[in-house]
PyMOL Python script that loads the backbone (N, CA, C, O; Angstrom):
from pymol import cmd

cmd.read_pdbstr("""\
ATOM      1  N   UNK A   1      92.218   2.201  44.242  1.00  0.00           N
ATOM      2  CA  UNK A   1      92.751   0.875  44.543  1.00  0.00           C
ATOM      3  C   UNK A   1      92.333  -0.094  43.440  1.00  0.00           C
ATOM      4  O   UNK A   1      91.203  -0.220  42.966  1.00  0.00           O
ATOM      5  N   UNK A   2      93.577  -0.836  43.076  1.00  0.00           N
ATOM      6  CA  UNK A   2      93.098  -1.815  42.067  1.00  0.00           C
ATOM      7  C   UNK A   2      91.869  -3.283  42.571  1.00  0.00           C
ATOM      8  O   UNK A   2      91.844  -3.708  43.726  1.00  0.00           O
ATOM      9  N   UNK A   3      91.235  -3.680  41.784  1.00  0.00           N
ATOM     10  CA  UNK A   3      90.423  -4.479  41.924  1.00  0.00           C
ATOM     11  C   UNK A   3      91.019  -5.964  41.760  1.00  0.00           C
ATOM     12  O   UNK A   3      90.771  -6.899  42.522  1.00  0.00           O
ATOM     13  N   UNK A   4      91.957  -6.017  40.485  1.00  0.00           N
ATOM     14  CA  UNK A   4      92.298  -6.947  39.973  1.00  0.00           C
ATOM     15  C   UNK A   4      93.557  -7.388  40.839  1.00  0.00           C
ATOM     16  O   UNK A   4      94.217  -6.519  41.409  1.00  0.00           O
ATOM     17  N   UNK A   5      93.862  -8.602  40.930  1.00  0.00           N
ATOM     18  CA  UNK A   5      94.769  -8.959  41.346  1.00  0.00           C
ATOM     19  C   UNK A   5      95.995  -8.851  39.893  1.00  0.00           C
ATOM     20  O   UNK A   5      95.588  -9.235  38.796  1.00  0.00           O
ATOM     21  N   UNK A   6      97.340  -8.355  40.012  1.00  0.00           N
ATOM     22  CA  UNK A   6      98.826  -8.197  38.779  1.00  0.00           C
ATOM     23  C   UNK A   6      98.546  -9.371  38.763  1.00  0.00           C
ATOM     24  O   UNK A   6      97.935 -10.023  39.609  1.00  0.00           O
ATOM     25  N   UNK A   7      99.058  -9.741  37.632  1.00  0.00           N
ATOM     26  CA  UNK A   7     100.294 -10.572  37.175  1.00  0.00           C
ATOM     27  C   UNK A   7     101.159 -11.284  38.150  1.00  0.00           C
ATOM     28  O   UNK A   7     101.160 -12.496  38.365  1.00  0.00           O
ATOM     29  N   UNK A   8     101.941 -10.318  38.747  1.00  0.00           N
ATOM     30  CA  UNK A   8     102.836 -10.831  39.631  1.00  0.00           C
ATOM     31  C   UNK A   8     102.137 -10.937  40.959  1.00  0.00           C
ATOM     32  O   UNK A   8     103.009 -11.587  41.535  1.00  0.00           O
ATOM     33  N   UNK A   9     101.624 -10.847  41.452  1.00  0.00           N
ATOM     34  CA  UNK A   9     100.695 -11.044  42.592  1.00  0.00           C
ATOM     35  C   UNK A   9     100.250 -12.344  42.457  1.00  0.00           C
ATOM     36  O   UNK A   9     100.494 -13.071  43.420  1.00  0.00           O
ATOM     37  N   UNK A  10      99.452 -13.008  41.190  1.00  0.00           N
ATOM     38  CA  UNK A  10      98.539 -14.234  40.896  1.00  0.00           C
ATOM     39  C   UNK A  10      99.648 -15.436  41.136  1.00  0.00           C
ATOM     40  O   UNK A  10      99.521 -16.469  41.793  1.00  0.00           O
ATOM     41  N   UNK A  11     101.114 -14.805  40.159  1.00  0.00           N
ATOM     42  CA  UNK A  11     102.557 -15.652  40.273  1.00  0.00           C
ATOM     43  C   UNK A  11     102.004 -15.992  41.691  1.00  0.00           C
ATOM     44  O   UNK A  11     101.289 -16.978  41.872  1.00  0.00           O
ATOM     45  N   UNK A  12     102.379 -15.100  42.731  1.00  0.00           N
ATOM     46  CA  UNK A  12     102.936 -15.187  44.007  1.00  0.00           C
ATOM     47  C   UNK A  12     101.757 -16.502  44.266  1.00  0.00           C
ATOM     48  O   UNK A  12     102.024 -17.700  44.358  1.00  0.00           O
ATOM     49  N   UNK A  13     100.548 -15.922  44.336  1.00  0.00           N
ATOM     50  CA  UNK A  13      99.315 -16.848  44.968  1.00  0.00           C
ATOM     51  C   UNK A  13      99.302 -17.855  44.631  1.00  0.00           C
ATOM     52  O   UNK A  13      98.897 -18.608  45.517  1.00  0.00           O
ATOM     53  N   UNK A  14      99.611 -18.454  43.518  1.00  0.00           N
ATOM     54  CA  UNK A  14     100.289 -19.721  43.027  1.00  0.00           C
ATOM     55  C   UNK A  14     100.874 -20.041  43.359  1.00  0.00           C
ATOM     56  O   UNK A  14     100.493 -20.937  44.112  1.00  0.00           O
ATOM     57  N   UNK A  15     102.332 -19.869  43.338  1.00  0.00           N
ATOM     58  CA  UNK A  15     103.166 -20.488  44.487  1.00  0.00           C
ATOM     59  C   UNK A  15     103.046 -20.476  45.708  1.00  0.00           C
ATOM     60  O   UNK A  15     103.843 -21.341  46.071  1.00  0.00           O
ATOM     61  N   UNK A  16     102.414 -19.926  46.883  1.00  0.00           N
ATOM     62  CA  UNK A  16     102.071 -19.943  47.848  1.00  0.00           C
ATOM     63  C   UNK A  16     100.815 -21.338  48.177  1.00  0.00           C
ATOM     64  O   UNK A  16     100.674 -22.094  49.138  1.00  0.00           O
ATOM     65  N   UNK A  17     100.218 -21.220  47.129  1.00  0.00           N
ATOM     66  CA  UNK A  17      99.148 -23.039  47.179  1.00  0.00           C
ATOM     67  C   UNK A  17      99.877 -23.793  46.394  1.00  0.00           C
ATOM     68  O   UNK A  17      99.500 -24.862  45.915  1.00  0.00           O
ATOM     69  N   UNK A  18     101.026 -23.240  46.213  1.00  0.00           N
ATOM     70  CA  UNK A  18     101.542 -24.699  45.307  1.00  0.00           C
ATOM     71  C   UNK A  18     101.265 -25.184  44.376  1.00  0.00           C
ATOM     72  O   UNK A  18     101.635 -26.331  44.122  1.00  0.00           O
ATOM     73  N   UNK A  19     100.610 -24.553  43.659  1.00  0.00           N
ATOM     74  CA  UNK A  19      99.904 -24.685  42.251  1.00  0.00           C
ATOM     75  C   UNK A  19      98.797 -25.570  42.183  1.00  0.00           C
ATOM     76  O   UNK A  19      98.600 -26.426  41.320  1.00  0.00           O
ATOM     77  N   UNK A  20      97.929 -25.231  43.391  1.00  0.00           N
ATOM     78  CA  UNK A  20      96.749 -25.872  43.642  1.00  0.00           C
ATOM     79  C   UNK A  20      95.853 -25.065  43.622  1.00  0.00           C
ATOM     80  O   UNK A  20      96.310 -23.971  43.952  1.00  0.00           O
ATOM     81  N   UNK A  21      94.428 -25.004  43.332  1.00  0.00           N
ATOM     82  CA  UNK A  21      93.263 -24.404  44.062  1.00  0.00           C
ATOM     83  C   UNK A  21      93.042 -24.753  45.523  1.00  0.00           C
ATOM     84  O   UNK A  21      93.356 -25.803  46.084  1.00  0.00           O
ATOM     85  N   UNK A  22      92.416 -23.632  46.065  1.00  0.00           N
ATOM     86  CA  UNK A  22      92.347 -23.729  47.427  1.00  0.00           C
ATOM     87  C   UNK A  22      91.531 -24.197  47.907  1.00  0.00           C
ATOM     88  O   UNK A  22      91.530 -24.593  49.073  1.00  0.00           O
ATOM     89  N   UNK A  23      90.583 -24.269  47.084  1.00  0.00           N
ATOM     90  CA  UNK A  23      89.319 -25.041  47.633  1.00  0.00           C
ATOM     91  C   UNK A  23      89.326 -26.516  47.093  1.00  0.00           C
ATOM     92  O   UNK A  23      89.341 -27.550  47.760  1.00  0.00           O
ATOM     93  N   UNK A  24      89.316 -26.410  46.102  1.00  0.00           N
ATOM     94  CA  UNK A  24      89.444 -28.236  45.456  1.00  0.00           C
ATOM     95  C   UNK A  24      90.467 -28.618  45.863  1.00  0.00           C
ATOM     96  O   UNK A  24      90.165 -29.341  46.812  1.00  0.00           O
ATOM     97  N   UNK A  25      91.945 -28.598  45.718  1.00  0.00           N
ATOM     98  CA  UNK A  25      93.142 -29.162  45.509  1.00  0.00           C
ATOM     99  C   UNK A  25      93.479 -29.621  44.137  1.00  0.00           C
ATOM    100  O   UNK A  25      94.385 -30.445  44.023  1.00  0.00           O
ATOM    101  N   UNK A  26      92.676 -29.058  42.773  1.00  0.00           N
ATOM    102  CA  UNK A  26      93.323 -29.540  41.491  1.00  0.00           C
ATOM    103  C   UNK A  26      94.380 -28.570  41.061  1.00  0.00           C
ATOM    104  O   UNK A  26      94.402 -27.396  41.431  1.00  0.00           O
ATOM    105  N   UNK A  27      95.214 -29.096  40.299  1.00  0.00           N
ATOM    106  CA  UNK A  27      96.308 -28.461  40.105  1.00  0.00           C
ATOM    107  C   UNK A  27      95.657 -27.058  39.256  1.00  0.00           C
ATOM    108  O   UNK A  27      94.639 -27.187  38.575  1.00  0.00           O
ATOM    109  N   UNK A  28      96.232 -25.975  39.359  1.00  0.00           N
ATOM    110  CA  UNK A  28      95.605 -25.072  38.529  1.00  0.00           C
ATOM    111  C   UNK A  28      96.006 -24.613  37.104  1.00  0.00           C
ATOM    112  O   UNK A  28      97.161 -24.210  36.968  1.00  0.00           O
ATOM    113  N   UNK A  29      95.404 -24.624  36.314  1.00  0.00           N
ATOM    114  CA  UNK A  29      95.911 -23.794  34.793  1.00  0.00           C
ATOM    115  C   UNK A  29      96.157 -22.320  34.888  1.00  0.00           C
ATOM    116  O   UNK A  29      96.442 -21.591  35.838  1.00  0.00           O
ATOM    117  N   UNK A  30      95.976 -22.122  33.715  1.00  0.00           N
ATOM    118  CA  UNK A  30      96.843 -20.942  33.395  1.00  0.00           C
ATOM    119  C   UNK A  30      95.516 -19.968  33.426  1.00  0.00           C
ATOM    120  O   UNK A  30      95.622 -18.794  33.071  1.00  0.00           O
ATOM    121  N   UNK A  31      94.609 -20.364  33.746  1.00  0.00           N
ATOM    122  CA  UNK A  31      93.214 -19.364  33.750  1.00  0.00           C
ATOM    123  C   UNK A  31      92.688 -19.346  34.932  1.00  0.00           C
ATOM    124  O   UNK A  31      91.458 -19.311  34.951  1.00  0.00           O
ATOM    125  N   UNK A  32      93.358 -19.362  36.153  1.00  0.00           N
ATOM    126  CA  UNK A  32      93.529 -19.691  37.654  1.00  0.00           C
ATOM    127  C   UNK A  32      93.453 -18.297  37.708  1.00  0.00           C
ATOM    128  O   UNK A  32      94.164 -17.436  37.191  1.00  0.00           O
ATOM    129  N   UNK A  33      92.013 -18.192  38.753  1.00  0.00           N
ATOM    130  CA  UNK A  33      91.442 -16.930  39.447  1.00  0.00           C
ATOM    131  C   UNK A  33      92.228 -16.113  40.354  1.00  0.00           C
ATOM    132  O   UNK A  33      92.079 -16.744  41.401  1.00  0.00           O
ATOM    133  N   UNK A  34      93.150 -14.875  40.708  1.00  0.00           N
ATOM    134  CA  UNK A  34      93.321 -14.742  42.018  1.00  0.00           C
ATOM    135  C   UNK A  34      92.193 -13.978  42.559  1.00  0.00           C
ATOM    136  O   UNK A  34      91.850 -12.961  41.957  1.00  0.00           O
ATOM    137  N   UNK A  35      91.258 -14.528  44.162  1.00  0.00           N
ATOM    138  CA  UNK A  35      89.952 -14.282  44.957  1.00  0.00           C
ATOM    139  C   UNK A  35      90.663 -13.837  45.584  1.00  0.00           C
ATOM    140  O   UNK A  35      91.843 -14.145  45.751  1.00  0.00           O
ATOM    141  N   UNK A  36      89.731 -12.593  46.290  1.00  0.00           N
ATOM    142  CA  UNK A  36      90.043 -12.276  47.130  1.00  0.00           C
ATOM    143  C   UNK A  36      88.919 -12.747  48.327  1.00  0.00           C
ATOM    144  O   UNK A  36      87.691 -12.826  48.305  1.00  0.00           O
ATOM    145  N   UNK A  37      90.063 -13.056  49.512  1.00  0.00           N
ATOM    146  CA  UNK A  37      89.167 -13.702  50.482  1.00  0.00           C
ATOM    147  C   UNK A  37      87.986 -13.122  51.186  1.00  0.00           C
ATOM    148  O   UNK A  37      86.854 -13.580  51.337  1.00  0.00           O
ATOM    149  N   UNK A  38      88.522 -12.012  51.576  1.00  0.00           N
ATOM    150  CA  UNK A  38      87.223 -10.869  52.086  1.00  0.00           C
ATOM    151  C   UNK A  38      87.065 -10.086  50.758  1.00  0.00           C
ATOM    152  O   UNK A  38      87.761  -9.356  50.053  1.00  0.00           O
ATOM    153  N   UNK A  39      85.468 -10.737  50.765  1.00  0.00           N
ATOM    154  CA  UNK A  39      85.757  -9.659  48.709  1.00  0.00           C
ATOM    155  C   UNK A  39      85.693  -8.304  49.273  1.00  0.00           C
ATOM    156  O   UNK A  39      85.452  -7.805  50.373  1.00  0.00           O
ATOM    157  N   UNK A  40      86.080  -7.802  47.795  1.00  0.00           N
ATOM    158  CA  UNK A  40      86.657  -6.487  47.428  1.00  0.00           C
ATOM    159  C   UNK A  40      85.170  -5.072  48.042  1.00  0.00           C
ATOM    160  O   UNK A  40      85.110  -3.977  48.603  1.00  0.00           O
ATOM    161  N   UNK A  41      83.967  -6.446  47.238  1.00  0.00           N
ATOM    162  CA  UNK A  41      82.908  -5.064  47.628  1.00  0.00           C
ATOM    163  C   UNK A  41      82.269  -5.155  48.841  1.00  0.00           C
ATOM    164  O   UNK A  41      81.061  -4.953  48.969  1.00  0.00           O
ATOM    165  N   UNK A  42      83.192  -5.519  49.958  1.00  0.00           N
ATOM    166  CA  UNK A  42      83.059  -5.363  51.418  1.00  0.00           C
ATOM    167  C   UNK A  42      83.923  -5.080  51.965  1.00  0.00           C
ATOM    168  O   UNK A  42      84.288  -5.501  53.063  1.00  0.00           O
ATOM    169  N   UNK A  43      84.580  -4.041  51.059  1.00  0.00           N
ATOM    170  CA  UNK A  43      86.170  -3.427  51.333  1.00  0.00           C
ATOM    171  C   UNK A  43      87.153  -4.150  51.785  1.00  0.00           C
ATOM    172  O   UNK A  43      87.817  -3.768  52.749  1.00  0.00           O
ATOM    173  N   UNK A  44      87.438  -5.522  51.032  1.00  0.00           N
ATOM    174  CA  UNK A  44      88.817  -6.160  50.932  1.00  0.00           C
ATOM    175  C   UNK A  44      89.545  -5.512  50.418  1.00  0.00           C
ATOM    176  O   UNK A  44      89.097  -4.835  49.492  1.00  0.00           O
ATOM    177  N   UNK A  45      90.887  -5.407  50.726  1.00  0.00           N
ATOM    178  CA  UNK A  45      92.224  -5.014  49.758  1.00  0.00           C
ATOM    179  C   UNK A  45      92.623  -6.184  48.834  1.00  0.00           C
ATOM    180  O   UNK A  45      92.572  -7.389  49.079  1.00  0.00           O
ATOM    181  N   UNK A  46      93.044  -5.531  47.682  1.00  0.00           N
ATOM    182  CA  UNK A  46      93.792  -6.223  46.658  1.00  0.00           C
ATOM    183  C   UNK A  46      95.395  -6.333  47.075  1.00  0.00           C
ATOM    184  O   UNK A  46      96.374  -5.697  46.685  1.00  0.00           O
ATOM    185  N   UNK A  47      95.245  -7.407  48.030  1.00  0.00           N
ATOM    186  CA  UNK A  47      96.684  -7.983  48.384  1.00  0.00           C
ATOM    187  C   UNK A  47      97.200  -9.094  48.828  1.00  0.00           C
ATOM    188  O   UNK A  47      96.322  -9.640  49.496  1.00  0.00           O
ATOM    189  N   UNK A  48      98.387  -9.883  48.817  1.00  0.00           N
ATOM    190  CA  UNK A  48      98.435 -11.035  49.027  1.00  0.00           C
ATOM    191  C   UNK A  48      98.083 -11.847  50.403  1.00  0.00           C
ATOM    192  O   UNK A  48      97.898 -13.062  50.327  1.00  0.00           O
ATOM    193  N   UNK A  49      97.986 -11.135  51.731  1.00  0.00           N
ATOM    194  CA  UNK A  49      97.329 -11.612  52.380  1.00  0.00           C
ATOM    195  C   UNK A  49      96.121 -12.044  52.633  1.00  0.00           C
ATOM    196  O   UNK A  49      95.738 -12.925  53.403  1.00  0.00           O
ATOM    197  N   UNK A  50      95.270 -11.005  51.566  1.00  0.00           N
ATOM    198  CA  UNK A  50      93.742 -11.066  51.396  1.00  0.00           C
ATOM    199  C   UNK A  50      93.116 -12.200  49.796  1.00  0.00           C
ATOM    200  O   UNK A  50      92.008 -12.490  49.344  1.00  0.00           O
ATOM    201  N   UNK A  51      94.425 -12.494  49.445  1.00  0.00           N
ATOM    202  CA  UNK A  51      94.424 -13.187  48.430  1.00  0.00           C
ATOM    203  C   UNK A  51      94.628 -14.741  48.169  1.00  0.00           C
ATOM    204  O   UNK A  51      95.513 -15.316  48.803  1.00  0.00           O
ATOM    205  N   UNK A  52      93.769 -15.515  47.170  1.00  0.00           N
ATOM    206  CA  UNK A  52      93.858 -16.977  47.040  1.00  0.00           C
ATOM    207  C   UNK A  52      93.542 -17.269  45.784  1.00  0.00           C
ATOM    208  O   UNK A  52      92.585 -16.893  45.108  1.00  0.00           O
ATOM    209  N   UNK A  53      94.918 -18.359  45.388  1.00  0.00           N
ATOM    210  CA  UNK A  53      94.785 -18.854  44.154  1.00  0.00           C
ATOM    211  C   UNK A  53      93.413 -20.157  43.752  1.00  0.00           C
ATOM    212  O   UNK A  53      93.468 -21.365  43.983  1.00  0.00           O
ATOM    213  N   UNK A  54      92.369 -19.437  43.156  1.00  0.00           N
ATOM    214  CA  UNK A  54      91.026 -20.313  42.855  1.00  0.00           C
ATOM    215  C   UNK A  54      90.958 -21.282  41.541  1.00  0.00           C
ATOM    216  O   UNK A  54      91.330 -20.722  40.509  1.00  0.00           O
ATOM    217  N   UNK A  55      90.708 -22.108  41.460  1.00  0.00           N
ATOM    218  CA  UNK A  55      90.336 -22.824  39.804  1.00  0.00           C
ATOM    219  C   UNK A  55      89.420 -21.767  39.801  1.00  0.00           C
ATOM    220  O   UNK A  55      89.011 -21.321  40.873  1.00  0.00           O
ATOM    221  N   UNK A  56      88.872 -21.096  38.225  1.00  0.00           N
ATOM    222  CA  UNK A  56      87.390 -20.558  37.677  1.00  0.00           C
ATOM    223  C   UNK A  56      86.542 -21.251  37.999  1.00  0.00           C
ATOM    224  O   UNK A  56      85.611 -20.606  38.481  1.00  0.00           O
ATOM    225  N   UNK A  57      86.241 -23.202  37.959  1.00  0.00           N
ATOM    226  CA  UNK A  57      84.990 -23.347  38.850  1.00  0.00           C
ATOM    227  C   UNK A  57      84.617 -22.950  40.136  1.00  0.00           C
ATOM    228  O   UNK A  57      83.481 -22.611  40.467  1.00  0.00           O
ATOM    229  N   UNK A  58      85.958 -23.020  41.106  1.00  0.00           N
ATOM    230  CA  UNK A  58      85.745 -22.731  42.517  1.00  0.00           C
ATOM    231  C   UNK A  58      85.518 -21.253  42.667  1.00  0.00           C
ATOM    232  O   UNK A  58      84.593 -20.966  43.427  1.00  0.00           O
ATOM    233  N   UNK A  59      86.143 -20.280  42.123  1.00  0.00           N
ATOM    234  CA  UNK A  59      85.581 -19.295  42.123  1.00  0.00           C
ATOM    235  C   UNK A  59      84.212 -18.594  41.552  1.00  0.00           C
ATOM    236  O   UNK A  59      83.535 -17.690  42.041  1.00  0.00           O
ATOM    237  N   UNK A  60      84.056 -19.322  40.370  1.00  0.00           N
ATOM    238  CA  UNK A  60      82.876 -19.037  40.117  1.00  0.00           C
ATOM    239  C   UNK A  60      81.184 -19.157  40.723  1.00  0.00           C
ATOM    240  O   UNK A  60      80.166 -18.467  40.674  1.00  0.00           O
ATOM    241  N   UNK A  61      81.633 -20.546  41.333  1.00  0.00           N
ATOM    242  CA  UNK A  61      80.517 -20.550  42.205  1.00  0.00           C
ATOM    243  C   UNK A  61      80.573 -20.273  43.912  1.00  0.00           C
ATOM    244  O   UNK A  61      79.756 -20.399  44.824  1.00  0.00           O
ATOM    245  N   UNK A  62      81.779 -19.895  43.832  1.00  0.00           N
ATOM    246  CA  UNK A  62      81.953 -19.101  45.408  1.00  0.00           C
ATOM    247  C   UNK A  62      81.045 -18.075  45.296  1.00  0.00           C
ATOM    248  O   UNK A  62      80.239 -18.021  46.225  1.00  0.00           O
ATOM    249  N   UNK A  63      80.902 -16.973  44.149  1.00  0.00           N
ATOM    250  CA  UNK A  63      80.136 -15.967  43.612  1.00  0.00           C
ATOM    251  C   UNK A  63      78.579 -15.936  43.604  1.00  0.00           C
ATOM    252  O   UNK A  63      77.888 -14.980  43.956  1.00  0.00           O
ATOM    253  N   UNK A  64      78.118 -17.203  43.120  1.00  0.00           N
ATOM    254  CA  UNK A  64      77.325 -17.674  43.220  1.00  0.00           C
ATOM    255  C   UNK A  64      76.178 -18.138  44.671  1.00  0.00           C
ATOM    256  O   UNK A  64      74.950 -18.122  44.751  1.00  0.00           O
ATOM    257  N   UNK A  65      77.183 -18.498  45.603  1.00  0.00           N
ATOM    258  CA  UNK A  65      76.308 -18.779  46.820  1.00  0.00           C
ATOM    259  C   UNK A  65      76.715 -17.864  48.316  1.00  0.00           C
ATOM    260  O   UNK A  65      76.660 -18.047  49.532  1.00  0.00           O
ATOM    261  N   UNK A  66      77.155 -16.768  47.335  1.00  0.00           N
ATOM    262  CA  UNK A  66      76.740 -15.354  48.775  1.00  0.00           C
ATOM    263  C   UNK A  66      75.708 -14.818  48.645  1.00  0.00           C
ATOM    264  O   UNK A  66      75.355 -13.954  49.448  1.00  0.00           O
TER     265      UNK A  66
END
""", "prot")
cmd.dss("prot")
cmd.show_as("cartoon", "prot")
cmd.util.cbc("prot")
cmd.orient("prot")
């Protein structure tokens, strides 16, 4: 199973927040994380239900305070 969220998957998660981060609400760039909500190494699937478009700060320190 892939880890990474495609290409076309990240598309999707983007348009689905509207080209927001999910946690902040800033619009996102082009270096916009797709997280997975239940992470991966607690056996999340890499898929769009389990998936959210993050800014790199918000994700980065999501990482940070588990």
């Amino acid at each position: 199973m892939r880890r990474a969220f495609s290409k076309r998957q990240k598309k999707i998660l983007a348009l689905i927040s509207g080209n927001m981060c999910q946690k902040c609400n800033l619009n996102l760039n082009k270096d916009f994380h797709g997280d997975h909500i239940q992470p991966y190494s607690k056996g999340g699937k890499t898929t769009l239900i389990n998936g959210q478009a993050l800014c790199s700060t918000c994700n980065l320190k999501k990482g940070v305070s588990r």
